[in-house]
Backbone as CSV, one residue per row, in Angstrom:
resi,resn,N_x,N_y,N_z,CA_x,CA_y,CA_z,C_x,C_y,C_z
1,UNK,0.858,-1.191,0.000,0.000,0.000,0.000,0.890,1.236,0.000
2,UNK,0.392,2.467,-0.757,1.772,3.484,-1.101,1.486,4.411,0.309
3,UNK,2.269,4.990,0.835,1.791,6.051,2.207,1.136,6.993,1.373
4,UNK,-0.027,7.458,1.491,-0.807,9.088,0.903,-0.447,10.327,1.800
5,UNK,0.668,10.115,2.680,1.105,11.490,3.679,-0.212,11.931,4.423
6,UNK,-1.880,11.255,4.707,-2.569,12.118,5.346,-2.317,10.514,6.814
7,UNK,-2.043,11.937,7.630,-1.636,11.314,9.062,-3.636,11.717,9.871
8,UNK,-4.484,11.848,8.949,-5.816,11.875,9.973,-6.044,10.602,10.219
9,UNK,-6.963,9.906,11.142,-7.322,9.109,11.500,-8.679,9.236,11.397
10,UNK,-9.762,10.334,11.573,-11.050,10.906,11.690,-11.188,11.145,12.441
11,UNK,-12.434,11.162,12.947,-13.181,11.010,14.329,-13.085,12.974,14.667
12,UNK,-13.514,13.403,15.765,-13.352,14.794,15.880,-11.964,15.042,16.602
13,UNK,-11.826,16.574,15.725,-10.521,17.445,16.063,-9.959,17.698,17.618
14,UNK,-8.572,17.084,17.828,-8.097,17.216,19.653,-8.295,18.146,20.020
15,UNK,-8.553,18.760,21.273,-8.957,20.435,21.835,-7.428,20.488,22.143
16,UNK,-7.586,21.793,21.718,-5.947,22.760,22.265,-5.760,22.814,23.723
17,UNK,-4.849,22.789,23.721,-4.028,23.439,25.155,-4.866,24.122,25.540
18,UNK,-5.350,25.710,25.151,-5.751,26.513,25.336,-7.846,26.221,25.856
19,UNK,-7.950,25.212,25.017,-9.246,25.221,25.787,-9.553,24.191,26.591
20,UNK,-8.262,23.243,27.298,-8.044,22.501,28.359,-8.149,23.596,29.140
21,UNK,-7.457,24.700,29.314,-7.163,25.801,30.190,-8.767,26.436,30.502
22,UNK,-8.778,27.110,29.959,-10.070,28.001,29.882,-11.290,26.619,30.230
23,UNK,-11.789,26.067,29.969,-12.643,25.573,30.284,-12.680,24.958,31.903
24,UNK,-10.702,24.393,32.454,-11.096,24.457,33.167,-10.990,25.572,34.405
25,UNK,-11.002,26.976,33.974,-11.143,28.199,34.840,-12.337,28.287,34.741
26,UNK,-13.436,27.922,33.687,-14.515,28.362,33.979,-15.053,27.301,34.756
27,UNK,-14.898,26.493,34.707,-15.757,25.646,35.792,-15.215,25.675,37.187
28,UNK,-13.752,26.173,37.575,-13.829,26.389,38.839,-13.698,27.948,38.876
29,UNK,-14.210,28.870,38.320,-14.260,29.929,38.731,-16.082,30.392,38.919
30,UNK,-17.096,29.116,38.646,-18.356,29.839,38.415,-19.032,28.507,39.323
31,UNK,-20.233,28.449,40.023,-20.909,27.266,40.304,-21.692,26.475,39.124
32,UNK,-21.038,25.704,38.477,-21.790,25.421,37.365,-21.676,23.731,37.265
33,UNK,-22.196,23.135,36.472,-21.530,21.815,36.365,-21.227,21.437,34.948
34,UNK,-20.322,19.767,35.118,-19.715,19.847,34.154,-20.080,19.483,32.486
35,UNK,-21.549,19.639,32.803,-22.204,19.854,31.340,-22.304,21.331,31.254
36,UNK,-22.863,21.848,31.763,-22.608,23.452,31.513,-21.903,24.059,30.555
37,UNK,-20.489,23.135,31.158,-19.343,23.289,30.853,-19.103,23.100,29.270
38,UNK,-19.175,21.919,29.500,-19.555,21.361,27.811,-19.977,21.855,27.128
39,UNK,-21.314,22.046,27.236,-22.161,22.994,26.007,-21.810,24.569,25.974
40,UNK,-21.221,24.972,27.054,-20.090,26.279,26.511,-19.411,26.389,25.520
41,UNK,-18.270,24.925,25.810,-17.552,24.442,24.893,-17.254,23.995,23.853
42,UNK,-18.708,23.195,23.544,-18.994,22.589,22.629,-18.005,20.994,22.622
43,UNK,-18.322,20.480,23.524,-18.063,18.919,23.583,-18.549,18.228,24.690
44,UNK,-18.592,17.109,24.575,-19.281,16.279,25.697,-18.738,16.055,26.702
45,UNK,-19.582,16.173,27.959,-18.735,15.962,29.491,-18.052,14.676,29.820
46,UNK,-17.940,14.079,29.171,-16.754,13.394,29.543,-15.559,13.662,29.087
47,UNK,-15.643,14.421,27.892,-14.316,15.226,27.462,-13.926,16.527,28.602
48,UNK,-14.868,17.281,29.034,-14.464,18.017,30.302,-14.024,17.371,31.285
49,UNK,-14.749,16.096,31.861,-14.196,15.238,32.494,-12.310,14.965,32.718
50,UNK,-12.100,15.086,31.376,-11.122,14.256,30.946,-10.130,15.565,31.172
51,UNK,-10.381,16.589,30.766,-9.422,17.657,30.802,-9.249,18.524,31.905
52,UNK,-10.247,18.092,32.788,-10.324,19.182,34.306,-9.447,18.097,34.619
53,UNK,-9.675,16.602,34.691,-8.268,15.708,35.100,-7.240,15.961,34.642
54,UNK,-6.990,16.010,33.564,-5.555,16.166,32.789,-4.996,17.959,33.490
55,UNK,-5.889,18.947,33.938,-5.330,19.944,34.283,-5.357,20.465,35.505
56,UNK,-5.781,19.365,36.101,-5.681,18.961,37.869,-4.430,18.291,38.106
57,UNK,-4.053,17.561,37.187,-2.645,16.580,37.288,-1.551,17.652,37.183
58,UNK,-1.744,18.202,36.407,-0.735,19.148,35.655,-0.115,20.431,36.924
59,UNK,-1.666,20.931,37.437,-1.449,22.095,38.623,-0.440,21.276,39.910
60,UNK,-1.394,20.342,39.997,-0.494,19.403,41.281,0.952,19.323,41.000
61,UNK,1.380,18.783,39.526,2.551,18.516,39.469,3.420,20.044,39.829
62,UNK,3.105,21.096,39.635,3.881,22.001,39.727,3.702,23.202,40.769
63,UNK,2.405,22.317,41.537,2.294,23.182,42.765,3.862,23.600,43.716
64,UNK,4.288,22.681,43.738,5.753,22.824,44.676,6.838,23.855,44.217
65,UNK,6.456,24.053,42.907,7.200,25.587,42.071,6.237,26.471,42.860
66,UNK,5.137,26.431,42.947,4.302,28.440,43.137,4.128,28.279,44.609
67,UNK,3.628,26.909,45.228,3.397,27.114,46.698,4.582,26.743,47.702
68,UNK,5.075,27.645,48.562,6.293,27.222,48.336,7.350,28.297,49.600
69,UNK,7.701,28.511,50.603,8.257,29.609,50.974,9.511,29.977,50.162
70,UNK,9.841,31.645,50.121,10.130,32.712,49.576,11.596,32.892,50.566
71,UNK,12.128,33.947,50.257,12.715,34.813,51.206,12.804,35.113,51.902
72,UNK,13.634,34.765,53.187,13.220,35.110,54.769,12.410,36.265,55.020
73,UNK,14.010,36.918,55.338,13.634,38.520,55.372,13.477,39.395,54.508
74,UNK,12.797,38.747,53.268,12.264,39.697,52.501,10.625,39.353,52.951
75,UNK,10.671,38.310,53.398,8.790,37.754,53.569,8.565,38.752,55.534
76,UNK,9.768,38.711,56.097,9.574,39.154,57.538,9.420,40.645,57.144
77,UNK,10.179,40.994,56.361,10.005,42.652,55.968,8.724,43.139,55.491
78,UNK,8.195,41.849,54.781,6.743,42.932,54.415,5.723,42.776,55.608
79,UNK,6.018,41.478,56.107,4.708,41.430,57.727,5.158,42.694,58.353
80,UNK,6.485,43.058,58.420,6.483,44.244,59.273,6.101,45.283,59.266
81,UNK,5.755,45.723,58.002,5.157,47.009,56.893,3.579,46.931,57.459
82,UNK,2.979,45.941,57.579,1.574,45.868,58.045,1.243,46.765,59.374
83,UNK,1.759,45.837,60.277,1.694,46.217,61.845,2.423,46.251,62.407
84,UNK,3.733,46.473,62.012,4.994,46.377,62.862,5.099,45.185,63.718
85,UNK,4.428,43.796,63.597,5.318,42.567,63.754,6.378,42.059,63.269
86,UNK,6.960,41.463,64.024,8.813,41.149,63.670,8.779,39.708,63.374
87,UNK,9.354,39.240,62.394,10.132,38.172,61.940,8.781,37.146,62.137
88,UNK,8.345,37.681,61.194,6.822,36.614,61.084,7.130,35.815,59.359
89,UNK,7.037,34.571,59.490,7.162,33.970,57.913,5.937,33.420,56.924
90,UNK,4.909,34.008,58.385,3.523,33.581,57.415,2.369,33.930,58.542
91,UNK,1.259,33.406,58.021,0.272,33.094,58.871,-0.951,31.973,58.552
92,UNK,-1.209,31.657,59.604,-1.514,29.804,59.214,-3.195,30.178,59.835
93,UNK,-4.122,28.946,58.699,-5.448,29.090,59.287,-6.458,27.444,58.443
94,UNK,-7.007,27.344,59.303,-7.598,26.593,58.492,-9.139,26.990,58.127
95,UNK,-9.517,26.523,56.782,-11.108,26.662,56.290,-12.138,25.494,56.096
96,UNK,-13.211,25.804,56.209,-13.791,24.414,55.556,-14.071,24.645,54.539
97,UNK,-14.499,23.390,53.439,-14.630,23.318,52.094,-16.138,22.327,52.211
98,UNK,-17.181,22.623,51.852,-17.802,21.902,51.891,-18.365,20.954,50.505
99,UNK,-18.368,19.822,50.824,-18.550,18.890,49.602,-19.645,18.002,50.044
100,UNK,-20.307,17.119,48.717,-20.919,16.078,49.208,-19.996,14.962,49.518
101,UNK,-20.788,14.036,50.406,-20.174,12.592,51.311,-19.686,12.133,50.922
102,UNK,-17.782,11.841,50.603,-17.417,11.341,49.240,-17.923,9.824,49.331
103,UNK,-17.194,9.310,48.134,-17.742,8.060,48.234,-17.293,6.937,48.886
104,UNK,-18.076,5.633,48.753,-17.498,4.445,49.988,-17.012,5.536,51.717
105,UNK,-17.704,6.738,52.081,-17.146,7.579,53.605,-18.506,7.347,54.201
106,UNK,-18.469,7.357,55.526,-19.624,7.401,56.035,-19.533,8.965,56.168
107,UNK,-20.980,9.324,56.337,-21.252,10.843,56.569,-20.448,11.610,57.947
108,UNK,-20.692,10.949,59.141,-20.778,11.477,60.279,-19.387,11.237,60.393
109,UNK,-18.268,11.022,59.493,-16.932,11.228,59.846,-16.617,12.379,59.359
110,UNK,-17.142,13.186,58.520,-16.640,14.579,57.471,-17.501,15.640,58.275
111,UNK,-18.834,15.286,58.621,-19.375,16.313,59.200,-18.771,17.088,59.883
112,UNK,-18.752,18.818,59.555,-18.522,19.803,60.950,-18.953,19.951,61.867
113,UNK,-18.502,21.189,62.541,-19.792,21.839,63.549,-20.844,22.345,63.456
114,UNK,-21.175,22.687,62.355,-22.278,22.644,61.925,-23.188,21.899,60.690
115,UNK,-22.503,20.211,61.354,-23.893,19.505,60.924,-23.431,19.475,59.399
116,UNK,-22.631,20.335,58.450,-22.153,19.852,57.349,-21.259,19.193,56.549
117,UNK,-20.981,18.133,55.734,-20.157,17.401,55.244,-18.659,18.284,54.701
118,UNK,-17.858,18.209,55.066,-16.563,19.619,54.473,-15.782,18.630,54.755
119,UNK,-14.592,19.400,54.040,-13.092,18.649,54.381,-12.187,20.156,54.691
120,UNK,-11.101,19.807,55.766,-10.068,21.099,56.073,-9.023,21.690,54.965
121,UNK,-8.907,22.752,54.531,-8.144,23.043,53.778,-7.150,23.780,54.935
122,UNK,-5.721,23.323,55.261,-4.680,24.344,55.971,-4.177,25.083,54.779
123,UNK,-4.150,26.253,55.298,-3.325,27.254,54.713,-2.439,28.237,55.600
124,UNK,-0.785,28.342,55.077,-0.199,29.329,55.390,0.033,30.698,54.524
125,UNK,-0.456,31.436,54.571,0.447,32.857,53.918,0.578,33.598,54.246
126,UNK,1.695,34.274,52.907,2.746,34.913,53.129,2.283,36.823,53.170
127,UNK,2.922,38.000,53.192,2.222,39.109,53.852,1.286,39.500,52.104
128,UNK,1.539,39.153,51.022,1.066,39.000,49.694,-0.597,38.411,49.466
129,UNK,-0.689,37.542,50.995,-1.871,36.583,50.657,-1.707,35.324,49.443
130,UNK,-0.795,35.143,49.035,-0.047,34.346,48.477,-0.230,32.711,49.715
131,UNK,-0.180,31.599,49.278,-0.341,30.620,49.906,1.022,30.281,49.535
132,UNK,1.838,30.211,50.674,2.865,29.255,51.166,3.458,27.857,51.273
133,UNK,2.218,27.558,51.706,1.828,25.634,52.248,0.386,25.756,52.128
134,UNK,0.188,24.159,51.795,-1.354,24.086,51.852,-1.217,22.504,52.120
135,UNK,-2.572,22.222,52.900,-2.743,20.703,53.298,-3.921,20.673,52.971
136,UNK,-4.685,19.710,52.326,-6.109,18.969,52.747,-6.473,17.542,52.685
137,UNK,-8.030,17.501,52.494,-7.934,15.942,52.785,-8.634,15.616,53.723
138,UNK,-8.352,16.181,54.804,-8.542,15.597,55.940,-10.103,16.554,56.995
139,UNK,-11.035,15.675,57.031,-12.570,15.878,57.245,-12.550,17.296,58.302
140,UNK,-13.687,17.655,58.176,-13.628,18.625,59.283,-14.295,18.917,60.536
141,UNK,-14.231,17.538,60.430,-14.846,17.165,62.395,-13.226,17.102,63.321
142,UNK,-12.087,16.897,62.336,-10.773,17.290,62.829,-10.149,18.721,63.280
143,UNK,-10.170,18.715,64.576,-9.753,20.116,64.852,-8.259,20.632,64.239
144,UNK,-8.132,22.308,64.299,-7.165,22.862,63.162,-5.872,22.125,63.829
145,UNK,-5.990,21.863,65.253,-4.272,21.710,65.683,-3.943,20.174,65.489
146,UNK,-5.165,19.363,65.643,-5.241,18.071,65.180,-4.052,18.232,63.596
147,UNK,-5.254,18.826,62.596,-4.589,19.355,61.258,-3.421,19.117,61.182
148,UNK,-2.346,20.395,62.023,-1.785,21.065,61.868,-0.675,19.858,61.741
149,UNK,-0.837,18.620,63.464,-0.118,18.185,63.487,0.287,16.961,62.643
150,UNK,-0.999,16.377,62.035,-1.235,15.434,60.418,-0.240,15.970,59.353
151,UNK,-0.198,17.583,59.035,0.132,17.810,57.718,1.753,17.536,57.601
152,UNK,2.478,17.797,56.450,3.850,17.359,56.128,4.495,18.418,56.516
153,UNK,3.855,19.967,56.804,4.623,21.077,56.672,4.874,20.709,58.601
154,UNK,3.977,20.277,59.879,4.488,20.525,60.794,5.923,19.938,61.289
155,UNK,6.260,18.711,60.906,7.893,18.545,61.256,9.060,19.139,60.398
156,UNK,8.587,20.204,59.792,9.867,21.127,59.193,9.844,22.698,59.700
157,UNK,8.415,22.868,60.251,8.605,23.914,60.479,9.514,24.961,61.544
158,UNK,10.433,24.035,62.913,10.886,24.071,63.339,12.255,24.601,62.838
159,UNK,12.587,23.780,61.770,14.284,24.374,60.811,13.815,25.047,59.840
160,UNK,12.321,25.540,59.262,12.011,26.611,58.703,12.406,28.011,59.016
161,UNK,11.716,27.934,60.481,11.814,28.990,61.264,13.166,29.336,62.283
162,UNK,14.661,28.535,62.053,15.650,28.423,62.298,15.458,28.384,63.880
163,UNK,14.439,27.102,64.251,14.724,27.227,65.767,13.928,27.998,66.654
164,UNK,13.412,29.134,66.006,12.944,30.370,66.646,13.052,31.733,66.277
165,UNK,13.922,31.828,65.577,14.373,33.243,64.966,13.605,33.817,64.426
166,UNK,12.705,32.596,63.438,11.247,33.563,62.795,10.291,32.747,63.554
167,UNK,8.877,32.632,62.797,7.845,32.317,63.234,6.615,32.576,62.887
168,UNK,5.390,31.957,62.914,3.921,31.984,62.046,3.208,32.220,62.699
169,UNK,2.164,33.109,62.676,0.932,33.409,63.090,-0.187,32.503,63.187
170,UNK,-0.445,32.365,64.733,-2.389,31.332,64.187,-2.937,31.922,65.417
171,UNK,-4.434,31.684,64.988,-5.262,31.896,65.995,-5.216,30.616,67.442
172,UNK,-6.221,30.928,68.273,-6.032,30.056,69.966,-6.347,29.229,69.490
173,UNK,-6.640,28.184,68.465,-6.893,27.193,68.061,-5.811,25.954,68.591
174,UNK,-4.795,26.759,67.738,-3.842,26.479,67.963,-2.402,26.194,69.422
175,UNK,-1.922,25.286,69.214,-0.469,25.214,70.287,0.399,26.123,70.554
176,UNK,0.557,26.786,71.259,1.775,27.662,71.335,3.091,27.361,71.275
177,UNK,4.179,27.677,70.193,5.653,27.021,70.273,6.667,28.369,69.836
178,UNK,7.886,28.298,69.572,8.880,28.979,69.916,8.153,29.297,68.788
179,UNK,7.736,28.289,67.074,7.968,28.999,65.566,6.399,29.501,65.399
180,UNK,5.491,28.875,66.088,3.905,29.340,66.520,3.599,30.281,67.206
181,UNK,3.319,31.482,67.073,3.023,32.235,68.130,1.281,32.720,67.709
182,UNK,0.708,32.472,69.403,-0.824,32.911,68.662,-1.252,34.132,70.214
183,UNK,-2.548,34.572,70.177,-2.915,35.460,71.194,-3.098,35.248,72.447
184,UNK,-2.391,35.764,73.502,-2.776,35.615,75.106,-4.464,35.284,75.233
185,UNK,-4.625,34.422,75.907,-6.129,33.764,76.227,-6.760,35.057,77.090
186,UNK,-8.029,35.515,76.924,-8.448,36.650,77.584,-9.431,36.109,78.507
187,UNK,-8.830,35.988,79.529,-9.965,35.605,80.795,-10.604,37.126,81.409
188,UNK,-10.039,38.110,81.136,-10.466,39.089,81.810,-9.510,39.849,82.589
189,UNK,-8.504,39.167,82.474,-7.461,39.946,83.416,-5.872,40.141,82.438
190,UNK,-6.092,40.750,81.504,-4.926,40.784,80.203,-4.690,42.557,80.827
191,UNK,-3.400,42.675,80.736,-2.860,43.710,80.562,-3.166,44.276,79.153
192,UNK,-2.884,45.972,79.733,-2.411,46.845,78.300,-1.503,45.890,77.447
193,UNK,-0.681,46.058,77.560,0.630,45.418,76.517,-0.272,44.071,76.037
194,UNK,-0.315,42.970,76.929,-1.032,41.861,75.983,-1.782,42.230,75.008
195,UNK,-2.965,43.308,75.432,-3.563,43.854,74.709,-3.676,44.533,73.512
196,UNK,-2.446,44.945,73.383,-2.296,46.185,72.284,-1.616,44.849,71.492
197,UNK,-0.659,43.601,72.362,-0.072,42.585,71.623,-1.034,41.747,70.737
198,UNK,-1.724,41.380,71.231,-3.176,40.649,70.420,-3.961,41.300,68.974
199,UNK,-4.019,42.482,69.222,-4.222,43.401,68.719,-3.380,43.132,67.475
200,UNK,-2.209,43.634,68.080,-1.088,44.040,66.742,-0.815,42.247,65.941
201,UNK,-1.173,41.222,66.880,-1.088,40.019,66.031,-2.445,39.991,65.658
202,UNK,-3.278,40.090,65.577,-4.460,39.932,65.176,-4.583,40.885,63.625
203,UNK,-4.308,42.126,63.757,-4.317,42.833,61.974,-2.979,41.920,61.574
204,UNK,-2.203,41.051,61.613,-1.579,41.269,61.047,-1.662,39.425,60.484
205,UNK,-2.770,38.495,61.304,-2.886,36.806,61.249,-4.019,37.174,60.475
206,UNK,-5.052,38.358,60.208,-6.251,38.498,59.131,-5.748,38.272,57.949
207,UNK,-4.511,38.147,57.222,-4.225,37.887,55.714,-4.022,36.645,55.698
208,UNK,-4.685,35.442,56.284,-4.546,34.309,55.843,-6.360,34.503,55.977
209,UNK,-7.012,34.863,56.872,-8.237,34.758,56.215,-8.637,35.345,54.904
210,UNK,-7.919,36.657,55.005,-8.383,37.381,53.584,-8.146,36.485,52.008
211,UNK,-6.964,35.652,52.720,-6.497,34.675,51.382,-7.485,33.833,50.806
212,UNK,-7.954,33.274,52.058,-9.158,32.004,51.831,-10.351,33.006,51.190
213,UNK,-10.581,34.054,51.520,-11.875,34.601,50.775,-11.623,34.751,49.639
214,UNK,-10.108,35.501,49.169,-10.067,35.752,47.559,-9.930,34.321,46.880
215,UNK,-9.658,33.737,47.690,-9.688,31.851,46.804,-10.971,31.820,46.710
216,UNK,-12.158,31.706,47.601,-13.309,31.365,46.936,-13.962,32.089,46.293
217,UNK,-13.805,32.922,46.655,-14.462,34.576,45.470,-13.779,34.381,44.046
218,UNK,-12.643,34.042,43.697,-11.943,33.702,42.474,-12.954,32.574,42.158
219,UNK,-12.489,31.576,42.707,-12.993,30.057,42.702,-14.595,29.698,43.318
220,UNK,-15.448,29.771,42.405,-16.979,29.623,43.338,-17.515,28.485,43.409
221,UNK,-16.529,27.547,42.806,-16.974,26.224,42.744,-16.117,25.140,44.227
222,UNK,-15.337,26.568,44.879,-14.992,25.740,45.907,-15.960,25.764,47.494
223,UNK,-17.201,26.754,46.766,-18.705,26.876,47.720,-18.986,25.684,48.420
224,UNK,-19.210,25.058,47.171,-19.683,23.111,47.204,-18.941,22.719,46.401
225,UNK,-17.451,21.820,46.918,-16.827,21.087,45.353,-18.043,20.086,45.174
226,UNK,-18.526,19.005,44.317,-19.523,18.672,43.581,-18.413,17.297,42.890
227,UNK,-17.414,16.659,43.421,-16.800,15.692,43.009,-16.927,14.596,44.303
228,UNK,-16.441,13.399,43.801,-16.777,12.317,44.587,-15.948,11.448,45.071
229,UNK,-14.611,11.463,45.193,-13.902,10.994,46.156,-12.929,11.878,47.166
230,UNK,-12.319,11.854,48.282,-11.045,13.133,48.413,-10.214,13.426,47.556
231,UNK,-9.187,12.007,47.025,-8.297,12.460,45.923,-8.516,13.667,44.784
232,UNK,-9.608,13.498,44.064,-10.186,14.440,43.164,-10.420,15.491,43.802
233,UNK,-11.435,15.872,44.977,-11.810,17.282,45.939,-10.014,17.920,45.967
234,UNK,-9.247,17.423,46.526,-8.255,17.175,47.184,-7.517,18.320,46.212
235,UNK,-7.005,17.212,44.915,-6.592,17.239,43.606,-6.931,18.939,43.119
236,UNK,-8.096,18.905,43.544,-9.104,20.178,42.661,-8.878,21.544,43.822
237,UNK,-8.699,20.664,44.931,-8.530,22.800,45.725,-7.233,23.048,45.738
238,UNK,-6.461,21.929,45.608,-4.930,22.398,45.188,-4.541,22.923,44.467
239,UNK,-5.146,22.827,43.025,-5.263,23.098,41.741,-5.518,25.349,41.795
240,UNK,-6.686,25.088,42.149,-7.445,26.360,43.447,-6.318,27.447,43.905
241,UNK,-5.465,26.609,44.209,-4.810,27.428,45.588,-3.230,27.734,44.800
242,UNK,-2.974,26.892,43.659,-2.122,27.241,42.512,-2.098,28.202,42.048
243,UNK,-3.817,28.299,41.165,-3.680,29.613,40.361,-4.230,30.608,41.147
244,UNK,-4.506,30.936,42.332,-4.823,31.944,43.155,-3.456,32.584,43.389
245,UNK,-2.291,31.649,43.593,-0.809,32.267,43.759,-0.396,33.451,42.275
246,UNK,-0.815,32.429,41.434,-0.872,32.912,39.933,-1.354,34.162,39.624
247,UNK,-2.448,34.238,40.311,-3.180,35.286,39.416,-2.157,36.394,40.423
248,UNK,-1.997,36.590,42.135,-1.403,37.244,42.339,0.347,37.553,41.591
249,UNK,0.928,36.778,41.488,2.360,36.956,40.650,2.254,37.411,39.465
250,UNK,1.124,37.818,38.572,0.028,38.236,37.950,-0.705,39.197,37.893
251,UNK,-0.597,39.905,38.970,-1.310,41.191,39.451,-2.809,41.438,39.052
252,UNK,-3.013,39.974,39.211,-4.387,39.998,38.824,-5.304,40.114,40.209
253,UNK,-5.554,41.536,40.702,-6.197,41.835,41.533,-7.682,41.443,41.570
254,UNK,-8.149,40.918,42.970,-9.505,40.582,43.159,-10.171,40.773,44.228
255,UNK,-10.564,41.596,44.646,-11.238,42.303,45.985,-12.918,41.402,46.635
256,UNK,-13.076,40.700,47.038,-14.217,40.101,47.446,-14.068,39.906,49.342
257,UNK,-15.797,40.349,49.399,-15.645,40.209,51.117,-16.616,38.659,51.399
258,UNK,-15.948,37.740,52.171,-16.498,36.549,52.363,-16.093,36.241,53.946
259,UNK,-17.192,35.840,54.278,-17.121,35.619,55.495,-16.178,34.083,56.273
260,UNK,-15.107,34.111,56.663,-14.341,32.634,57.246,-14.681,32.576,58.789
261,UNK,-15.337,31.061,58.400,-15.618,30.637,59.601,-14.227,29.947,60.404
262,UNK,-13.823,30.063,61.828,-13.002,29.812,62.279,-13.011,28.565,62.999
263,UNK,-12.593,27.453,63.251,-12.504,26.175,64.356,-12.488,26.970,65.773
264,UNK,-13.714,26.021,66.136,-13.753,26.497,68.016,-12.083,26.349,68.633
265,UNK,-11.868,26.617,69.651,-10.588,26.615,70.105,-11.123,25.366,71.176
266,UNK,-10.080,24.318,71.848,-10.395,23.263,72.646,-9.176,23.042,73.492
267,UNK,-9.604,22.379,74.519,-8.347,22.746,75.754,-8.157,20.961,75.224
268,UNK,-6.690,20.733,75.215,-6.229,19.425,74.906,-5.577,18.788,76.676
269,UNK,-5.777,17.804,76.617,-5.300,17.174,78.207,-4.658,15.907,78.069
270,UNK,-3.840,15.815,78.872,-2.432,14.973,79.279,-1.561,15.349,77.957
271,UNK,-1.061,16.319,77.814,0.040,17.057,76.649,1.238,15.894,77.155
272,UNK,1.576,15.932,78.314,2.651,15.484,78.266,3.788,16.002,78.904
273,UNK,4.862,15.569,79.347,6.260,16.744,80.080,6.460,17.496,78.019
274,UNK,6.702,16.541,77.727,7.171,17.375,76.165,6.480,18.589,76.090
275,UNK,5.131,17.869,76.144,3.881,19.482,75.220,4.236,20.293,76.438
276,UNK,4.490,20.437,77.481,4.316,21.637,78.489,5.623,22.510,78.210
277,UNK,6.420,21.229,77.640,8.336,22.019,78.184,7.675,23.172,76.803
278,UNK,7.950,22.310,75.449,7.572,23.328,73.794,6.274,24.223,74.363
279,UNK,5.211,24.333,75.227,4.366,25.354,74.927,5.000,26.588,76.243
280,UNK,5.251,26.033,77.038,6.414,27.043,77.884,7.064,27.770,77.041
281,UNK,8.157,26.861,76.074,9.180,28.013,75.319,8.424,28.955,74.865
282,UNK,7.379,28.096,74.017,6.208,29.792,73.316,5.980,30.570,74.083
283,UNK,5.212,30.540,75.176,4.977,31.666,76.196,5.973,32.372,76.407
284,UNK,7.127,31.855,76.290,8.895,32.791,76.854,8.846,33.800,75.852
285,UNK,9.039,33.379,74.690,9.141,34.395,73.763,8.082,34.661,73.444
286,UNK,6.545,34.395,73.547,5.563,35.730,73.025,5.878,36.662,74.288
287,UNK,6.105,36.546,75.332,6.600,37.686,76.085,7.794,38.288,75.810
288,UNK,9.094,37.973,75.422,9.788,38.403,75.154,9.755,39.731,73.843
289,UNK,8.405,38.666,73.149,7.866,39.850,71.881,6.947,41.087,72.367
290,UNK,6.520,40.703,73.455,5.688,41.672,73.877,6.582,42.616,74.976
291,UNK,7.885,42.557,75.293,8.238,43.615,75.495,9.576,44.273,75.053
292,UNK,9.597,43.380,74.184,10.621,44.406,72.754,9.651,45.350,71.891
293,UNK,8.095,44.686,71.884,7.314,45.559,71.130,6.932,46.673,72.112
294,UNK,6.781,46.831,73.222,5.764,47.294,73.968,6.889,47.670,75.120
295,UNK,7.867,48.445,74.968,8.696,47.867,76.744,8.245,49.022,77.691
């Protein structure tokens, strides 16, 4: 048989690069589903199917390029520009994401506190609102410090933060440690200085909430993800939390006010000689910060 040089095969024309992309911003930038999608597009949802996978794989693979810590003290220099906190390398929070029950899960393991099916998204960022680290996965009947201590970022954060030298912002949710620093507990009897200290950590731990709002205000499909196992949910707010870095390195400004709900705070018991000696050190130096800030 002679070759005729036509390399077609038939059947319909491969979609470009370009509308792998775009199709899948529009489906996680709008609440829609993934026929919607399709007939936007003009192809059948299993071809969206196929390409929100193929560009879920793709974000993941190169999340570890955009999410990612930066520059010490170029990242401590801009927290300081805020509120005059010192040698801060982020600020850490967790959100819920609410989804339906994935599959083969029983319900009443994902459920929150309020009674709805979600999974935790951790997030750290940087003074940019830029995401740093991100964890999920993991249901949100799990409290944030539970989280904190599951994810891959907590046994590095110690030689992140050289020991102590820097250090991350979280709310009382959270453990207190040399690289953790969060707000004096207010029973009623807080000094000025704690006060004005809480304060000055408090404007300055709001840009990890503000982060999570411009992620879902970008992203409206992370309202209700609408997929059915974690891997995929998982897969898909990572994806999320990629091009949210993006659009900022991008200067693609996006102003939206959304309300973040916060994890109750919970008193943990029998810590341990360990947990008392590490939440001691924290207390040493948030005082120590509170009267280099405040003397």
């Amino acid at each position: 048989m002679l070759y005729s040089g036509d390399t077609s095969h038939g059947g319909i024309k491969p979609s470009s690069a370009e509308s792998h992309v775009l199709s899948f911003l529009w489906f996680a930038g709008n609440k829609v589903c993934l026929r919607d999608v399709a007939q936007r597009f003009g192809v059948c949802a299993t071809t969206i199917f196929r390409q929100n996978k193929k560009m879920m794989d793709f974000l993941c693979d190169i999340a570890g390029n955009i999410i990612k810590f930066s520059d010490k003290e170029n990242t401590a220099n801009e927290f300081l520009q805020i509120a005059g906190f010192p040698k801060v390398l982020g600020c850490i929070d967790g959100t819920f994401i609410k989804v339906r029950t994935p599959a083969h899960k029983i319900k009443s393991t994902y459920v929150n506190r309020h009674d709805i099916p979600s999974i935790t998204l951790q997030g750290i960022c940087d003074a940019r609102k830029r995401f740093i680290d991100t964890f999920t996965g993991i249901p949100s009947k799990i409290h944030d410090a539970r989280v904190l201590k599951l994810s891959d970022i907590c046994d590095e954060l110690l030689g992140i933060c050289e020991g102590g030298k820097y250090h991350i912002l979280g709310d009382g949710a959270y453990p207190i440690r040399e690289w953790l620093i969060i707000p004096f507990k207010d029973y009623g009897n807080l000094s000025a200085k704690d006060k004005q200290f809480n304060k000055m950590l408090s404007a300055t731990r709001v840009l990890i909430e503000n982060a999570f709002g411009l992620l879902k205000g970008r992203f409206r499909q992370l309202i209700e993800v609408d997929l059915h196992t974690i891997d995929k949910i998982s897969k898909f707010i990572t994806s999320c939390c990629v091009l949210h870095n993006l659009c900022i390195d991008n200067n693609d400004n996006f102003d939206v006010d959304i309300v973040i709900e916060n994890n109750e705070d919970y008193n943990n018991e029998g810590r341990g000689q360990q947990e008392a000696l590490l939440r001691r050190l924290g207390e040493v130096k948030r005082n120590q910060l509170t009267n280099v800030l405040f003397p």
